[in-house]
N, CA, C and O atoms as a Maestro MAE file, in Angstrom:
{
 s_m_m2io_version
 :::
 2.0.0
}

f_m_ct {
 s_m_title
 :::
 protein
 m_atom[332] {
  # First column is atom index #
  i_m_mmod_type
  r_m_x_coord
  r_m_y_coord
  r_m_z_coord
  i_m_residue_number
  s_m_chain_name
  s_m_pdb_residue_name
  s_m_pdb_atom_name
  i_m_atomic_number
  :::
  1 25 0.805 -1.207 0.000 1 A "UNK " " N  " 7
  2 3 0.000 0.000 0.000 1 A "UNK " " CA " 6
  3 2 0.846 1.270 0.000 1 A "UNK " " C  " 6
  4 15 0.381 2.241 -0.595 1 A "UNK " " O  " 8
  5 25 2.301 1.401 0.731 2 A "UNK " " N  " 7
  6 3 2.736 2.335 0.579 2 A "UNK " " CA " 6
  7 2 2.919 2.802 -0.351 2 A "UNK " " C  " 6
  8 15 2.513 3.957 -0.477 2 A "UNK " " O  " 8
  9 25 3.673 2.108 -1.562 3 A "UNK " " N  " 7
  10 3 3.772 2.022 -3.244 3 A "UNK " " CA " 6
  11 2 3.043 2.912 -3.782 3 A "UNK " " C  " 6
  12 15 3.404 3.906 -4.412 3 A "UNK " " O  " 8
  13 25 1.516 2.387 -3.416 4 A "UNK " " N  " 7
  14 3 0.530 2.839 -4.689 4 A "UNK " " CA " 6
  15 2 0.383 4.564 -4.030 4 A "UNK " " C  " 6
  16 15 0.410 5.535 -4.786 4 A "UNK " " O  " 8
  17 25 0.232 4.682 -2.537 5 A "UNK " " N  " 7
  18 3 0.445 5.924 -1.539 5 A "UNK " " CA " 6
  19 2 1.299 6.786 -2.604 5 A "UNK " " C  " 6
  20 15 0.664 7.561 -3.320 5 A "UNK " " O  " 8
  21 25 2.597 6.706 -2.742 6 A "UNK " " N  " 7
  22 3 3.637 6.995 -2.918 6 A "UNK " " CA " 6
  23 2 3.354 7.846 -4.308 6 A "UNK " " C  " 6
  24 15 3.431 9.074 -4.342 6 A "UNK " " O  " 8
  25 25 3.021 7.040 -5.431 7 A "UNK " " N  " 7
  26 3 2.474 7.118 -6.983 7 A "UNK " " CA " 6
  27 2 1.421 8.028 -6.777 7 A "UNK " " C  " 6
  28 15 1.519 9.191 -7.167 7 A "UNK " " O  " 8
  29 25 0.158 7.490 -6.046 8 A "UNK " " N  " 7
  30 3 -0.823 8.957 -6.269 8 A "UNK " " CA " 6
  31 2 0.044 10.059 -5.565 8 A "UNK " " C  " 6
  32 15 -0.029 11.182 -6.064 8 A "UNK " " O  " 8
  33 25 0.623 9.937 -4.783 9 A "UNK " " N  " 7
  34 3 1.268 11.539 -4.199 9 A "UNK " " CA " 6
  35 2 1.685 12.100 -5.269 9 A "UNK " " C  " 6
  36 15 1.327 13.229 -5.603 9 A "UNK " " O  " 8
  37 25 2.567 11.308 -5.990 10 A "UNK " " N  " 7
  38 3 3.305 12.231 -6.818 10 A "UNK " " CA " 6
  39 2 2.475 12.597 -8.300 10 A "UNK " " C  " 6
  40 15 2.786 13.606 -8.934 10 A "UNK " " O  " 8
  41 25 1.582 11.829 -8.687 11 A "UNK " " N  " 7
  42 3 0.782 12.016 -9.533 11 A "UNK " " CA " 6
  43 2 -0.089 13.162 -9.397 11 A "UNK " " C  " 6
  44 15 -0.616 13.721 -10.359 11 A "UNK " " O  " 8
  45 25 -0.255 13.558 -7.993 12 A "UNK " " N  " 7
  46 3 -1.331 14.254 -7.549 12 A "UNK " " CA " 6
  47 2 -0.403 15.789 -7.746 12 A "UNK " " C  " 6
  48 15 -0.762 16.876 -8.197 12 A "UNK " " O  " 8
  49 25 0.884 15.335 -7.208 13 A "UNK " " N  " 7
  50 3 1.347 16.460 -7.305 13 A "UNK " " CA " 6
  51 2 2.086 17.497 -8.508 13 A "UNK " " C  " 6
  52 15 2.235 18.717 -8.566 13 A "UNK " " O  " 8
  53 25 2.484 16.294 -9.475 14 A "UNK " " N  " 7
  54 3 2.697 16.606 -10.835 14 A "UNK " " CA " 6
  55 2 1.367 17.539 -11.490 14 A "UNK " " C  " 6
  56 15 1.489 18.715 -11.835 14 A "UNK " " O  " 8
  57 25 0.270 16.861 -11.564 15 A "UNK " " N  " 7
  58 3 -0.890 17.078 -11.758 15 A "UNK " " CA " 6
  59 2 -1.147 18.596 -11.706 15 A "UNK " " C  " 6
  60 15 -1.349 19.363 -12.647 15 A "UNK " " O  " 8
  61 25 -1.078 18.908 -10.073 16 A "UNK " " N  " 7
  62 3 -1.026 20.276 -9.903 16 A "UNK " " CA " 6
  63 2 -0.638 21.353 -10.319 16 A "UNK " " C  " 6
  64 15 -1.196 22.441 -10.183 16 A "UNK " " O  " 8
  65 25 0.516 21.076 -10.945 17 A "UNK " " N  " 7
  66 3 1.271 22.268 -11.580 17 A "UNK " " CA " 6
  67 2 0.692 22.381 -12.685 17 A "UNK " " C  " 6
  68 15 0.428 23.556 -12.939 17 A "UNK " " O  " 8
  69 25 0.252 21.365 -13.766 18 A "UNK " " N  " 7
  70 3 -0.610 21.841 -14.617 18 A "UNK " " CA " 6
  71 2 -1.821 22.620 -14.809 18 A "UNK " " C  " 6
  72 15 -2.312 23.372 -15.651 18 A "UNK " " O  " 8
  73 25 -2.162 22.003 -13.402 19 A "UNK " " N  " 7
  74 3 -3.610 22.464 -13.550 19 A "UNK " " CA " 6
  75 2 -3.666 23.875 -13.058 19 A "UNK " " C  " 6
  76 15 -4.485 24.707 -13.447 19 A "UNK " " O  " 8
  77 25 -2.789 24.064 -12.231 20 A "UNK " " N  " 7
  78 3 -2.419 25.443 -11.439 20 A "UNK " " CA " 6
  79 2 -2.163 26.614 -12.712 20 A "UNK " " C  " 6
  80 15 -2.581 27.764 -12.847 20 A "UNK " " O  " 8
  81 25 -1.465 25.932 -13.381 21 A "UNK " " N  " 7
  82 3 -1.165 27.135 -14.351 21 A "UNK " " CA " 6
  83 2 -2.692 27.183 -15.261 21 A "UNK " " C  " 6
  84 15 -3.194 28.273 -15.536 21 A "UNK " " O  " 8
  85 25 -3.081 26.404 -15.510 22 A "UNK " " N  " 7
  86 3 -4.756 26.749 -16.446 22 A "UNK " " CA " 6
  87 2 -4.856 27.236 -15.906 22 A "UNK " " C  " 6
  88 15 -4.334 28.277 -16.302 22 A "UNK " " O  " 8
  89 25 -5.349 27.410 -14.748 23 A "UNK " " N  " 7
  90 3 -6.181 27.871 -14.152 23 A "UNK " " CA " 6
  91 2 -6.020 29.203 -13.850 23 A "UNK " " C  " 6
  92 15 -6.998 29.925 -13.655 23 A "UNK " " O  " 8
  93 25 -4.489 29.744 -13.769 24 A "UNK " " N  " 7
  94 3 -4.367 31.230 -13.983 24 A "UNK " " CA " 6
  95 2 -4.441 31.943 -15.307 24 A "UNK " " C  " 6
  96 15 -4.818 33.098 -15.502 24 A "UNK " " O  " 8
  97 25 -3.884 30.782 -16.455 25 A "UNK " " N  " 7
  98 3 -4.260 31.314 -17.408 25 A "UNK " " CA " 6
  99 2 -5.328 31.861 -18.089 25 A "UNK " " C  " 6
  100 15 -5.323 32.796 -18.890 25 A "UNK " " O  " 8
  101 25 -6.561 30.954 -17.555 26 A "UNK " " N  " 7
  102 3 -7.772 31.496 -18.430 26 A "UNK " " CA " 6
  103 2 -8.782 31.379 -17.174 26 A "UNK " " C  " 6
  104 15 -8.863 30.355 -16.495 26 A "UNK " " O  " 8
  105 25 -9.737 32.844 -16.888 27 A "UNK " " N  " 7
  106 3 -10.024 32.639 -15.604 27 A "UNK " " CA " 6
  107 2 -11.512 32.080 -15.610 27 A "UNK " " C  " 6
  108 15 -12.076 31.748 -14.568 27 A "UNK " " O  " 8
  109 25 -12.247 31.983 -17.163 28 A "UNK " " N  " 7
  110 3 -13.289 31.483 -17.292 28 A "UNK " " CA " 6
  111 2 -13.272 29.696 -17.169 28 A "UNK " " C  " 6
  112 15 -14.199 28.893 -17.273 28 A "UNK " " O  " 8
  113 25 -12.062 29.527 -16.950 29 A "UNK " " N  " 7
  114 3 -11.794 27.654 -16.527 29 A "UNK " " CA " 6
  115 2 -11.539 27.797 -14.858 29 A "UNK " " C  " 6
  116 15 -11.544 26.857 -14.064 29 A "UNK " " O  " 8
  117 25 -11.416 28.583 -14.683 30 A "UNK " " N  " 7
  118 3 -11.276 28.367 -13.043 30 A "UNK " " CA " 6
  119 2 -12.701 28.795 -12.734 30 A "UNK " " C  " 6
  120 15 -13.269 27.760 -12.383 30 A "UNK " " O  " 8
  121 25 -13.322 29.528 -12.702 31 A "UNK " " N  " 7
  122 3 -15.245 29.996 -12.668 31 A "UNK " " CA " 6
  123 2 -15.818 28.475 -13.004 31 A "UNK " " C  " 6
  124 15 -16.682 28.016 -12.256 31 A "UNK " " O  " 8
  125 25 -15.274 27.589 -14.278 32 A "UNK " " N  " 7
  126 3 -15.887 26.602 -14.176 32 A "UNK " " CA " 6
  127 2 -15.501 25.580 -13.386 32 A "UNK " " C  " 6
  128 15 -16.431 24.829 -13.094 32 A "UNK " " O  " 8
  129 25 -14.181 25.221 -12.826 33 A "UNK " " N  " 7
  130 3 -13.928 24.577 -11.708 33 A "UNK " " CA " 6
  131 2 -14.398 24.823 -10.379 33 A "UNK " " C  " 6
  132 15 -14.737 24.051 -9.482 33 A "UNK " " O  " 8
  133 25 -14.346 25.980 -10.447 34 A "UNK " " N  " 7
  134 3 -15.448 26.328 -8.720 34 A "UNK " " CA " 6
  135 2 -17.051 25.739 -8.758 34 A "UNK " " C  " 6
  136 15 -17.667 25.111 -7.897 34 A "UNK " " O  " 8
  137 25 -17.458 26.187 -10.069 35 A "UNK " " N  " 7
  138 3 -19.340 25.450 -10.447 35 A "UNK " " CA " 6
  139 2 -18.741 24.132 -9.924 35 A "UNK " " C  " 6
  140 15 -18.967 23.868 -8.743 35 A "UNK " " O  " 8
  141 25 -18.042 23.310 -10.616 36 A "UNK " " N  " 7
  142 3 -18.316 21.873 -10.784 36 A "UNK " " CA " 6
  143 2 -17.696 21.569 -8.619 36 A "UNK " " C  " 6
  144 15 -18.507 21.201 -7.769 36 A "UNK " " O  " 8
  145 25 -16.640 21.772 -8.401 37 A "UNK " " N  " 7
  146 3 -16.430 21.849 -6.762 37 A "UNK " " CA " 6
  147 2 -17.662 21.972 -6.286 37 A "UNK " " C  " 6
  148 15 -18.180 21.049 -5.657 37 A "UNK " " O  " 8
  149 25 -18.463 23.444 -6.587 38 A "UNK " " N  " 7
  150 3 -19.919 23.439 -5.429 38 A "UNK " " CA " 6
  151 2 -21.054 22.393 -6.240 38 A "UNK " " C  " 6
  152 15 -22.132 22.262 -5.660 38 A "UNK " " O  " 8
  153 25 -20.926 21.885 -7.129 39 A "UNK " " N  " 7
  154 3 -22.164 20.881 -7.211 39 A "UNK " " CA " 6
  155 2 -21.608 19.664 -7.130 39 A "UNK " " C  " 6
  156 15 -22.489 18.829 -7.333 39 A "UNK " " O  " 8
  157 25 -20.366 19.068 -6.892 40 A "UNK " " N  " 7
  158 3 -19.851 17.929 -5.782 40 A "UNK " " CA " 6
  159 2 -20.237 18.292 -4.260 40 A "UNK " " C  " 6
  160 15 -20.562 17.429 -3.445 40 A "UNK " " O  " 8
  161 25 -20.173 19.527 -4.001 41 A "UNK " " N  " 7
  162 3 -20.243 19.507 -2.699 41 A "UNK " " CA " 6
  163 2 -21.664 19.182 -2.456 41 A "UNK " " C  " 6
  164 15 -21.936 18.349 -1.592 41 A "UNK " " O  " 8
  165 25 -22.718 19.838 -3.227 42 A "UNK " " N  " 7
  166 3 -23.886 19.727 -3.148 42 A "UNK " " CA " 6
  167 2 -24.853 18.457 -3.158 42 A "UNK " " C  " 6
  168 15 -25.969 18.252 -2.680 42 A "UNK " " O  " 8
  169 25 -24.039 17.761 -3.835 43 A "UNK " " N  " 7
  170 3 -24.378 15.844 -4.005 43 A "UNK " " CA " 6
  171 2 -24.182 15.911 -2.964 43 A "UNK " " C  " 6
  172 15 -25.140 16.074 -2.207 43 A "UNK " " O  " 8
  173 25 -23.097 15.835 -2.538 44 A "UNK " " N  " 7
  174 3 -22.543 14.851 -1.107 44 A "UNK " " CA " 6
  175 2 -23.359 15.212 0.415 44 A "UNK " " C  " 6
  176 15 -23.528 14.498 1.403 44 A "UNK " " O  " 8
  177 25 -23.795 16.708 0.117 45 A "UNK " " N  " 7
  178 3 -24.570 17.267 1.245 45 A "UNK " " CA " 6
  179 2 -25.964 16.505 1.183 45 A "UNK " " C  " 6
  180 15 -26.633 16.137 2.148 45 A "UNK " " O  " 8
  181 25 -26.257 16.349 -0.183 46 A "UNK " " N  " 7
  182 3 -26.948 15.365 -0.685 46 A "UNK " " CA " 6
  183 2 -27.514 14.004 0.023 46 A "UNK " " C  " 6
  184 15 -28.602 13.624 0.454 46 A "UNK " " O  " 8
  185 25 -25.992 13.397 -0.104 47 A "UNK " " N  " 7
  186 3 -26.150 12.153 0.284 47 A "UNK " " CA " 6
  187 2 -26.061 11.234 -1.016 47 A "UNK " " C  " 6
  188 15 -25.754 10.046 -0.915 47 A "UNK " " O  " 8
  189 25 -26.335 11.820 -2.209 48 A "UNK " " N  " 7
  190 3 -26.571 11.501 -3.808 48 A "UNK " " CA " 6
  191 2 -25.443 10.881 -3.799 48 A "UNK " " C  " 6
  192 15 -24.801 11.925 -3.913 48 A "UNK " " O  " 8
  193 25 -24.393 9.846 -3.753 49 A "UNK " " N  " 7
  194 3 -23.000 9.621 -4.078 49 A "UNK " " CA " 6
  195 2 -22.976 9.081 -5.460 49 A "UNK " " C  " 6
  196 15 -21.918 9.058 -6.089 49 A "UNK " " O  " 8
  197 25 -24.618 8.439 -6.206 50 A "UNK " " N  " 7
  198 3 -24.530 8.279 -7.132 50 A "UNK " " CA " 6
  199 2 -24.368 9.614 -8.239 50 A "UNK " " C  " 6
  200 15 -24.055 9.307 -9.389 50 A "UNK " " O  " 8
  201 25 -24.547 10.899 -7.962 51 A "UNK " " N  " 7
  202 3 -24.566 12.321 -8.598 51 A "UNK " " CA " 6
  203 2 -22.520 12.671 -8.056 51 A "UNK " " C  " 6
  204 15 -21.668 13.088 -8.840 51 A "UNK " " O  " 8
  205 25 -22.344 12.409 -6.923 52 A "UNK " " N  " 7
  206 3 -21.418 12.678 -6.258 52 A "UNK " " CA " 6
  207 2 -20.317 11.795 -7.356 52 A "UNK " " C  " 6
  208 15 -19.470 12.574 -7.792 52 A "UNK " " O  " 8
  209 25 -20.194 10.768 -7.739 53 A "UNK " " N  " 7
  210 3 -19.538 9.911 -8.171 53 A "UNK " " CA " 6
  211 2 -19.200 10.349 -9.882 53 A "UNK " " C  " 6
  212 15 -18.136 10.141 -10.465 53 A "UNK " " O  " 8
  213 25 -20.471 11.021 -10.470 54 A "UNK " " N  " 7
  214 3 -20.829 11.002 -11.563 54 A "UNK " " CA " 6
  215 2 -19.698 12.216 -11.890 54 A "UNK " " C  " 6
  216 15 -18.792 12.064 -12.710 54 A "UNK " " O  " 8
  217 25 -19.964 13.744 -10.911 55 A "UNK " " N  " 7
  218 3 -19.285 14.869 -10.757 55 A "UNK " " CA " 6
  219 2 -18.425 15.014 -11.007 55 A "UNK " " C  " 6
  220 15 -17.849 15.629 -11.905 55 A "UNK " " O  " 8
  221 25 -17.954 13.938 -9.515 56 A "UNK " " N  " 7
  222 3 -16.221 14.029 -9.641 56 A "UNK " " CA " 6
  223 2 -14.959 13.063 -10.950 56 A "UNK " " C  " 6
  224 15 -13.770 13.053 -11.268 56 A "UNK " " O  " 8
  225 25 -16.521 12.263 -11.361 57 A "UNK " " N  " 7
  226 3 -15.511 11.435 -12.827 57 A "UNK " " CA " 6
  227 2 -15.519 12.358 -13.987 57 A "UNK " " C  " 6
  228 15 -14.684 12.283 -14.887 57 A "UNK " " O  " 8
  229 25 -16.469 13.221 -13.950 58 A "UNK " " N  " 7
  230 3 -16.464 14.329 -15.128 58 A "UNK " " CA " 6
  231 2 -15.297 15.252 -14.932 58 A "UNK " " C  " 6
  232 15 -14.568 15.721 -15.806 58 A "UNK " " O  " 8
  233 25 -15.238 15.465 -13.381 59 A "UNK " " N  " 7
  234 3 -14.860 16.914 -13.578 59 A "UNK " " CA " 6
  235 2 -12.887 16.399 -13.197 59 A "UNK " " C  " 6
  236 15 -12.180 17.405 -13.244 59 A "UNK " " O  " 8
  237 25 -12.222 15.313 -12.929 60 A "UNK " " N  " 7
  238 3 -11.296 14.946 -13.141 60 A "UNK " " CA " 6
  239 2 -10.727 14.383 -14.670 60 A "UNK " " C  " 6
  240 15 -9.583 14.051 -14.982 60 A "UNK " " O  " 8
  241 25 -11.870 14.407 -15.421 61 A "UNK " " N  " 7
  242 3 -11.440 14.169 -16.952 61 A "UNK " " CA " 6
  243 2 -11.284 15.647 -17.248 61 A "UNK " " C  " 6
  244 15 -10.290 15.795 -17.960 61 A "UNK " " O  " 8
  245 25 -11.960 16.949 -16.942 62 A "UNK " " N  " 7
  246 3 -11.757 18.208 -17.530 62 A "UNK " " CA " 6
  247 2 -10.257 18.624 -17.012 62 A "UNK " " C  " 6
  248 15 -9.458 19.192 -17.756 62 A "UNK " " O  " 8
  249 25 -9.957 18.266 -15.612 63 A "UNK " " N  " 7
  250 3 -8.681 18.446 -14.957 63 A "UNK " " CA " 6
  251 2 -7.282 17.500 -15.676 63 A "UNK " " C  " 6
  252 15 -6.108 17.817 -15.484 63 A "UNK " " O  " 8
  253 25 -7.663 16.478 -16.398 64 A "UNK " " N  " 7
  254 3 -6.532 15.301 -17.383 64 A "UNK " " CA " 6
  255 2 -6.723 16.391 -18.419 64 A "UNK " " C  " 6
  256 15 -5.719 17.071 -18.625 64 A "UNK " " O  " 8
  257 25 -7.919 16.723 -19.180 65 A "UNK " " N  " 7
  258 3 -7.753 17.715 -20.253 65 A "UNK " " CA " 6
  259 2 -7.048 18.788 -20.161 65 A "UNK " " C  " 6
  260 15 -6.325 19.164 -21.084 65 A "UNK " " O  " 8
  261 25 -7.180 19.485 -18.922 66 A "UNK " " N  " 7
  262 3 -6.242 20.667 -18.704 66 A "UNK " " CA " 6
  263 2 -5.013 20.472 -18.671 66 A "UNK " " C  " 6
  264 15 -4.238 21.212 -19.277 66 A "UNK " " O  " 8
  265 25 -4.664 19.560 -18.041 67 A "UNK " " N  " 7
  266 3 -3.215 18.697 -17.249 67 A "UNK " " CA " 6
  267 2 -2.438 18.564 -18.851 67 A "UNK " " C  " 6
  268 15 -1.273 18.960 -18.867 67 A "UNK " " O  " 8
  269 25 -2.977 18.063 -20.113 68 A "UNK " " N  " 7
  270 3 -2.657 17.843 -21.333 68 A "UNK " " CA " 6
  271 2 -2.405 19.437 -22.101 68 A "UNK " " C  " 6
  272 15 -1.484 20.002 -22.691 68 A "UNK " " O  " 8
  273 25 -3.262 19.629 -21.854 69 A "UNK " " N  " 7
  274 3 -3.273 20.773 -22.675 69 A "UNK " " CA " 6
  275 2 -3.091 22.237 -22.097 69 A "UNK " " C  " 6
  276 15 -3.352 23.236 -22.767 69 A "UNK " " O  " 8
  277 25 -2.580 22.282 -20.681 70 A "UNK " " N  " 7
  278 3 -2.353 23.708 -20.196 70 A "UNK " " CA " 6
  279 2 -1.157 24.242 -20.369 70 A "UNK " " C  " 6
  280 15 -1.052 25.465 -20.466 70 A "UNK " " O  " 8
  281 25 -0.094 23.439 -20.434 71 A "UNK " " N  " 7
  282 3 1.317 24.312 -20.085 71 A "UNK " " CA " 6
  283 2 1.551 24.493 -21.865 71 A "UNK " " C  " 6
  284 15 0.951 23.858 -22.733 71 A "UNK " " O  " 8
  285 25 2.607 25.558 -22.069 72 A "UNK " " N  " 7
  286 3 2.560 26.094 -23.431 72 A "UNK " " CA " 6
  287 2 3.731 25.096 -24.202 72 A "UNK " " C  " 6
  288 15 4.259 24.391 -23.342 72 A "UNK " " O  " 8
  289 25 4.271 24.842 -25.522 73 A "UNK " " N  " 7
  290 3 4.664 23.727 -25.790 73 A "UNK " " CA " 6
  291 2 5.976 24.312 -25.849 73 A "UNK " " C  " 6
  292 15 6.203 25.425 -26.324 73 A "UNK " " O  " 8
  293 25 7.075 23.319 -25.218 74 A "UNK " " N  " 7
  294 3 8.340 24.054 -24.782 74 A "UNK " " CA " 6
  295 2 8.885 23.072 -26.489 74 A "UNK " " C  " 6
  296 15 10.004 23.507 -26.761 74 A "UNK " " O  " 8
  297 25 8.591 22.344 -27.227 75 A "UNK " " N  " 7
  298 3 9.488 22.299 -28.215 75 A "UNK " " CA " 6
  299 2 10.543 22.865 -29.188 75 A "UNK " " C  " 6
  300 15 10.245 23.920 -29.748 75 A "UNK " " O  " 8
  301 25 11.336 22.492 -29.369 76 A "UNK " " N  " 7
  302 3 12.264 23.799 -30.343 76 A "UNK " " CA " 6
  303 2 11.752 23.535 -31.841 76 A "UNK " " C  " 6
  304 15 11.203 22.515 -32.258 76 A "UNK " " O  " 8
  305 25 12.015 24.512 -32.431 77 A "UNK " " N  " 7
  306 3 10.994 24.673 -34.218 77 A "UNK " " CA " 6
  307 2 11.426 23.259 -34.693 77 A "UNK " " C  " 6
  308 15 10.572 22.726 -35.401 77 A "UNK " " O  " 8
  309 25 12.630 22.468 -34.457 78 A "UNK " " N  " 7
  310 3 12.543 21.190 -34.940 78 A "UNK " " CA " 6
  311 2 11.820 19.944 -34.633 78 A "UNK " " C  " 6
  312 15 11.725 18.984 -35.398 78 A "UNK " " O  " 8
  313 25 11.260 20.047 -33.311 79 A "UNK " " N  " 7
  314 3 10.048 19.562 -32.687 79 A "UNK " " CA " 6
  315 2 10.621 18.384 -31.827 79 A "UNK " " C  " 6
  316 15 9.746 17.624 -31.414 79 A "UNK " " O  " 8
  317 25 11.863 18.082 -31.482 80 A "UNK " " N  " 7
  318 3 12.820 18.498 -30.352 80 A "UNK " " CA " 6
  319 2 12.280 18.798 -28.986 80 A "UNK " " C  " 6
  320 15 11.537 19.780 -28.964 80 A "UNK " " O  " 8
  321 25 12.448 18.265 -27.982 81 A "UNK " " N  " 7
  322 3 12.764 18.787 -26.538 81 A "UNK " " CA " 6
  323 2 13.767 19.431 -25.959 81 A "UNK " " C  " 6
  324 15 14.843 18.833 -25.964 81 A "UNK " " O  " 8
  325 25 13.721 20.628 -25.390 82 A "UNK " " N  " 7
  326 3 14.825 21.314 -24.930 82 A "UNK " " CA " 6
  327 2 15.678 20.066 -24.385 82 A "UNK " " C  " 6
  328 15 15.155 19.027 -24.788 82 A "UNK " " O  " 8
  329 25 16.222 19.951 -24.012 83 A "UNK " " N  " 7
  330 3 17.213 19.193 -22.556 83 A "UNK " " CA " 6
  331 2 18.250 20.143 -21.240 83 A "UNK " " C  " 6
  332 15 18.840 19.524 -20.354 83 A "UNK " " O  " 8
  :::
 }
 m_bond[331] {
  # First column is bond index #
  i_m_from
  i_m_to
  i_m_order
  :::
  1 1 2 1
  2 2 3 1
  3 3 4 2
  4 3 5 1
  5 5 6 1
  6 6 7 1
  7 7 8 2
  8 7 9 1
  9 9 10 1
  10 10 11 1
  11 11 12 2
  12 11 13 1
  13 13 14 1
  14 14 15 1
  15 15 16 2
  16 15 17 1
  17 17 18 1
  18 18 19 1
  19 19 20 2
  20 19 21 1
  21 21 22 1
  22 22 23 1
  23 23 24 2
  24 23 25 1
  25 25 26 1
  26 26 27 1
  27 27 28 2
  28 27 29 1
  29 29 30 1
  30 30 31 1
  31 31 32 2
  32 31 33 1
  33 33 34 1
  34 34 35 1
  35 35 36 2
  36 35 37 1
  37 37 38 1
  38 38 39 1
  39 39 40 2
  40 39 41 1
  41 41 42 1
  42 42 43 1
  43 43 44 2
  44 43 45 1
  45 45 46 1
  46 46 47 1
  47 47 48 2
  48 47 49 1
  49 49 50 1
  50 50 51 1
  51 51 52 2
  52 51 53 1
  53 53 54 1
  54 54 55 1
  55 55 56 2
  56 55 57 1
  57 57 58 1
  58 58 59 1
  59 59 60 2
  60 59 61 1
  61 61 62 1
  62 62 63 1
  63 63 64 2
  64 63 65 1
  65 65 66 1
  66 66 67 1
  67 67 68 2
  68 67 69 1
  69 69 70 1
  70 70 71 1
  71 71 72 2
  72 71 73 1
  73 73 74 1
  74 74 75 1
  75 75 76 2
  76 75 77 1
  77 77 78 1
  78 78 79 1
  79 79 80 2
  80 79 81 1
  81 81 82 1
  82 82 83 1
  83 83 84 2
  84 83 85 1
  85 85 86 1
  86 86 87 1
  87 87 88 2
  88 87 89 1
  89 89 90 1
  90 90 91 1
  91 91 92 2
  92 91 93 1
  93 93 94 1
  94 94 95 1
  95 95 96 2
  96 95 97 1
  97 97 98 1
  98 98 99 1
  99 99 100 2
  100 99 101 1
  101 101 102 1
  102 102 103 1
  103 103 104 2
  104 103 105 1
  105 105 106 1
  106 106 107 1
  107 107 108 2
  108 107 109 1
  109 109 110 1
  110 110 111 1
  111 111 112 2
  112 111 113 1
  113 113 114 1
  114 114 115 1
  115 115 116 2
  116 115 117 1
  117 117 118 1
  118 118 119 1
  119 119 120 2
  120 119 121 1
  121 121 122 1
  122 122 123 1
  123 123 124 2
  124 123 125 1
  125 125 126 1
  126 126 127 1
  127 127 128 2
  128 127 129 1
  129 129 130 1
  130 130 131 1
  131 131 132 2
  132 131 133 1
  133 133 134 1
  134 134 135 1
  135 135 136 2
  136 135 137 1
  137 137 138 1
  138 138 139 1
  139 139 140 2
  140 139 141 1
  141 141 142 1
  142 142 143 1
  143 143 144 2
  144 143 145 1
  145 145 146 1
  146 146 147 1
  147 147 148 2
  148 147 149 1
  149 149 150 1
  150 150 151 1
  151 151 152 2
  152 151 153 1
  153 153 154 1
  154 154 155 1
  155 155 156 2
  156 155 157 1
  157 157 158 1
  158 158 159 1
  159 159 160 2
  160 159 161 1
  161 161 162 1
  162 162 163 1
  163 163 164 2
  164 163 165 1
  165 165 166 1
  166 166 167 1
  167 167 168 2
  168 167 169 1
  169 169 170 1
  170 170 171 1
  171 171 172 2
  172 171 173 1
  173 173 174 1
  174 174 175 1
  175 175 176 2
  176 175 177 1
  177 177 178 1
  178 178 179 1
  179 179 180 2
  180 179 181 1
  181 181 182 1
  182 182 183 1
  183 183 184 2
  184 183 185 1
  185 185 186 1
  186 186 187 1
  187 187 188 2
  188 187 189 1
  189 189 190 1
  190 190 191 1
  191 191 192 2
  192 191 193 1
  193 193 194 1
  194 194 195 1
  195 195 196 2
  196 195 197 1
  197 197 198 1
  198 198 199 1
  199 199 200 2
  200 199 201 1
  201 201 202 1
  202 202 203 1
  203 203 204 2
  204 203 205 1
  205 205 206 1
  206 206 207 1
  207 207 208 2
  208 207 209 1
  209 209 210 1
  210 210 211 1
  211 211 212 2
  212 211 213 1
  213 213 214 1
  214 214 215 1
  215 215 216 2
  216 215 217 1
  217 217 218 1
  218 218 219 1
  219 219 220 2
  220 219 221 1
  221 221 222 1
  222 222 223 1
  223 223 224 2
  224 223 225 1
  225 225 226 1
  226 226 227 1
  227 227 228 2
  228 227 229 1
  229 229 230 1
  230 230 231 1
  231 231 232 2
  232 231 233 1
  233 233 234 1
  234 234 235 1
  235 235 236 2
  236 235 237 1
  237 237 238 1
  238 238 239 1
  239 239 240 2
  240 239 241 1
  241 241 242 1
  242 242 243 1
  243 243 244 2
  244 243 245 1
  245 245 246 1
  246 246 247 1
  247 247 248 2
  248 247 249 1
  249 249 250 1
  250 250 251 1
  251 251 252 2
  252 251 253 1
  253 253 254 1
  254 254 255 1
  255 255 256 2
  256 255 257 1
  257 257 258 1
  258 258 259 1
  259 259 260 2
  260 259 261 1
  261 261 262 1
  262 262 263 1
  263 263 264 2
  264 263 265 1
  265 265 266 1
  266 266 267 1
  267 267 268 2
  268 267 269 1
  269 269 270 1
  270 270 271 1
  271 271 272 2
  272 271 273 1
  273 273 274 1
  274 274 275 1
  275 275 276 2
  276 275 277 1
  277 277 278 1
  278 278 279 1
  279 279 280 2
  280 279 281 1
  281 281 282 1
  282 282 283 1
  283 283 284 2
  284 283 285 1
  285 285 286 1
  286 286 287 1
  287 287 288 2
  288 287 289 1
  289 289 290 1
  290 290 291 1
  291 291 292 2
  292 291 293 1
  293 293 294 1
  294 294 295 1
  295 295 296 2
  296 295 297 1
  297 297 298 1
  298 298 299 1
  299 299 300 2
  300 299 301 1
  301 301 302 1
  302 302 303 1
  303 303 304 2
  304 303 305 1
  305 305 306 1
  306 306 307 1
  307 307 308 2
  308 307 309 1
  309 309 310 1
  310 310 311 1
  311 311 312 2
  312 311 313 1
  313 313 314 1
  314 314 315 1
  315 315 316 2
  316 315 317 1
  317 317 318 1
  318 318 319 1
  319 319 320 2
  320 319 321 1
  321 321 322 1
  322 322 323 1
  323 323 324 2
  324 323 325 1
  325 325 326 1
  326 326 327 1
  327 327 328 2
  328 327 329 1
  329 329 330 1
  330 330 331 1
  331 331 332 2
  :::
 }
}
C-alpha cells in the first residue's frame, strides 16, 4: 500500500502544476472549476454519491484535459525537446 500511496502523491502532485497554471491562465476555466467543486459539494450534502460519483468522474477528466493541454509547448521549431 505504501507504493501505490507513494504514486498517487506524486501524480497528484505533478498534476497540480498543470492544472495550477490553467487555471491562472484562463479565468473562465477556473469559474468553471469552482461550479463543478460546489455541485460535488452539493451531491454529497446530498447524500446523492450516485450524482457525487458522476461529478467528480467528469470533472477529473476536464482536470486530465487541462493537465494535457495547459502548459505552453516548450518544443524547439525542430520539434525536439529542450534538454
Amino acid at each position: 500500500m505504501p507504493k501505490t500511496a507513494g504514486i498517487l502523491k506524486a501524480f497528484r502532485n505533478t498534476g497540480s502544476l498543470y492544472i495550477a497554471y490553467g487555471l491562472r491562465r484562463d479565468p473562465a476555466v477556473r469559474a468553471t472549476a469552482n461550479d463543478e467543486h460546489r455541485a460535488i459539494l452539493e451531491a454529497c450534502r446530498a447524500r446523492d454519491k450516485e450524482l457525487a460519483a458522476e461529478l467528480v468522474r467528469e470533472h477529473l477528466i476536464v482536470g486530465a484535459t487541462l493537465g494535457r493541454t495547459g502548459l505552453p509547448d516548450t518544443r524547439e521549431p525542430s520539434g525536439e525537446r529542450p534538454r
